[in-house]
N, C-alpha and C positions, 0 to 999 in steps of 0.2 A: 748560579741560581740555586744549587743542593746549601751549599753552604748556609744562605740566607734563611729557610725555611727548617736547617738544624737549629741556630739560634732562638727562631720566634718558638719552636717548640721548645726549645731548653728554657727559655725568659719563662712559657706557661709555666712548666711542669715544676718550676722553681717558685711561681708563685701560688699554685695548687697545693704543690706536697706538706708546708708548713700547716696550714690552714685542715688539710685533712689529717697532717699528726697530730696537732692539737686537738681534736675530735674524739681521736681512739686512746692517746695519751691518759694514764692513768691523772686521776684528779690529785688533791693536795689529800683527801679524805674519802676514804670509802663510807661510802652509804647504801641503806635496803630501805624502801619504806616507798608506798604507793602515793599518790596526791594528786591536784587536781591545780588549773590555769587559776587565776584572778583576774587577770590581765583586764580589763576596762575597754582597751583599744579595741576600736570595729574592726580596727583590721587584723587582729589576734598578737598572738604572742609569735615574738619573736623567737626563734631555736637559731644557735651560732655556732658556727665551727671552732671558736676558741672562746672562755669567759674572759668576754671584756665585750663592752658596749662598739669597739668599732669592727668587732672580727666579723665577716662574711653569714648573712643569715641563708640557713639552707634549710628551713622550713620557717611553717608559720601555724602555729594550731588557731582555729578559728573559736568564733565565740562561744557562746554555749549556747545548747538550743534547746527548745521544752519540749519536755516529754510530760505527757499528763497534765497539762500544766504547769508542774515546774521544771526549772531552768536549770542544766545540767553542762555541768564544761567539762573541758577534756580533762583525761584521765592519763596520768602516766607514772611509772618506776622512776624512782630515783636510786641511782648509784653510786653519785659519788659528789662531791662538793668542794669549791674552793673558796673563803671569804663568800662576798657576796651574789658567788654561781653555784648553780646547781645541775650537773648533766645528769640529763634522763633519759628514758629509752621508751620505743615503744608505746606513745601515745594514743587513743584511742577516747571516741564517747563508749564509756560502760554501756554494759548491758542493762538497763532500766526496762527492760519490757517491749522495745524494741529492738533488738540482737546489737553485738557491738560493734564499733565500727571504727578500722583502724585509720589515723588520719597522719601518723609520722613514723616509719618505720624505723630503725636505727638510732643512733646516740648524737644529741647535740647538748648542747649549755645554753640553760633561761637563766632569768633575774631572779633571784630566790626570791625579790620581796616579790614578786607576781604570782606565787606560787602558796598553796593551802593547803592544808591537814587539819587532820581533829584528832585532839590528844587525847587518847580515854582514860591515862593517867595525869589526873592534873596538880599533882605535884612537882612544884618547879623547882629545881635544884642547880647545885652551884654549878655541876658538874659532869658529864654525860656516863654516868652511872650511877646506880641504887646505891650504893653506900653514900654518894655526896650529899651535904648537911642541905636541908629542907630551903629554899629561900621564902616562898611563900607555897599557899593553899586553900583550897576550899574554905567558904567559912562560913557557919550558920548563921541566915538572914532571918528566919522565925518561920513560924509552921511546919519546920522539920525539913526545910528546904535549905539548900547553901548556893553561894554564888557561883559562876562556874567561868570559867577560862574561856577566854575569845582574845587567839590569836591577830596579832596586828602585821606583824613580819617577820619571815625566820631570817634568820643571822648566819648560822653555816650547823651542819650538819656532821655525826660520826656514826656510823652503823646503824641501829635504828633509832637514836636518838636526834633531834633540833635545839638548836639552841634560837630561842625566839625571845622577841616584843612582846608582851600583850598586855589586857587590864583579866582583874576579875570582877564580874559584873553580874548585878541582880535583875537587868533588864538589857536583852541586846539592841537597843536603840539609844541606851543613855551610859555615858561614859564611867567607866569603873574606876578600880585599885589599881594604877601601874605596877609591871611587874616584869621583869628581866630575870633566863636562866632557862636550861635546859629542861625538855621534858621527853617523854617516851611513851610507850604502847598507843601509834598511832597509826590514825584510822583515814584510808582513802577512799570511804564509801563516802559519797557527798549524804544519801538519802538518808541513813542510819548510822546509828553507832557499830561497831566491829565487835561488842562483845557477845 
């Protein structure tokens, strides 16, 4: 009867322990940079113990909820990135004026494309560093106004830079300039800019 009951715990502990090194397992890319869910789904965002879509979800950040009126989604660090995942840590709704509020403690891997930031450098480049040649940029629309970058999905990540999707656009309800390439100095306050 011992015998039996070693098994079905070795069968667990063999199919646990993969699934939580995958977890703490260093990513393909280290990354620093704060951000926030997009996620759509009522039922929140998915957090995995490995990037890939069928690895075991062991959280779930929930939607966003309003404060003041507006509508505020959870907040978390990112650390590290592979392809199309991104592990974060330490989730939480920020502090907007009601205190903040932790909602996933610990590190799993989301779908980068579910995931937002605001770049305050919107100079997209080839490259994930200042010296890489300019791909596109800001550009004067008249009255001393320029268009401005709005992220569509990020692509993968290295230190505090993303490599994203996006257009540049004179109005964020009407489609812009596509635009592909890395950018930096960004910003995980949903409310405000970071500068």
């Amino acid at each position: 009867m011992v015998m039996p009951i070693r098994l079905a715990l070795a069968a667990l502990l063999a199919l646990t322990v993969p699934a939580l090194a995958a977890t703490i397992a260093p990513p393909a890319e280290r990354c620093d940079f704060r951000a926030w869910s997009k996620d759509p789904d009522p039922a929140g965002l998915n957090v995995r113990a490995a990037p890939r879509a069928d690895a075991p979800v062991i959280g779930r950040l929930p939607q966003p909820r309003v404060v003041d009126g507006e509508k505020l989604a959870v907040e978390f660090r990112v650390v590290g990135g592979t392809g199309a995942w991104l592990l974060i840590e330490n989730a939480e709704f920020g502090d907007y004026g009601n205190g903040a509020k932790r909602v996933f403690t610990g590190r799993g891997w989301v779908a980068a494309s579910l995931v937002e930031v605001s770049p305050q450098d919107e100079k997209v480049r080839l490259g994930p560093n200042s010296d890489a040649g300019i791909v596109d940029e800001p550009r004067p629309v008249g009255d001393g106004t320029y268009d401005f970058l709005s992220l569509r999905r990020i692509l993968a990540c290295r230190d505090r830079w993303v490599e994203m999707e996006g257009e540049f656009r004179i109005d964020k309800d009407k489609p812009g300039r596509a635009v592909r390439g890395w950018v930096t100095d960004l910003c995980g306050n949903q409310v405000t800019t970071c500068n």
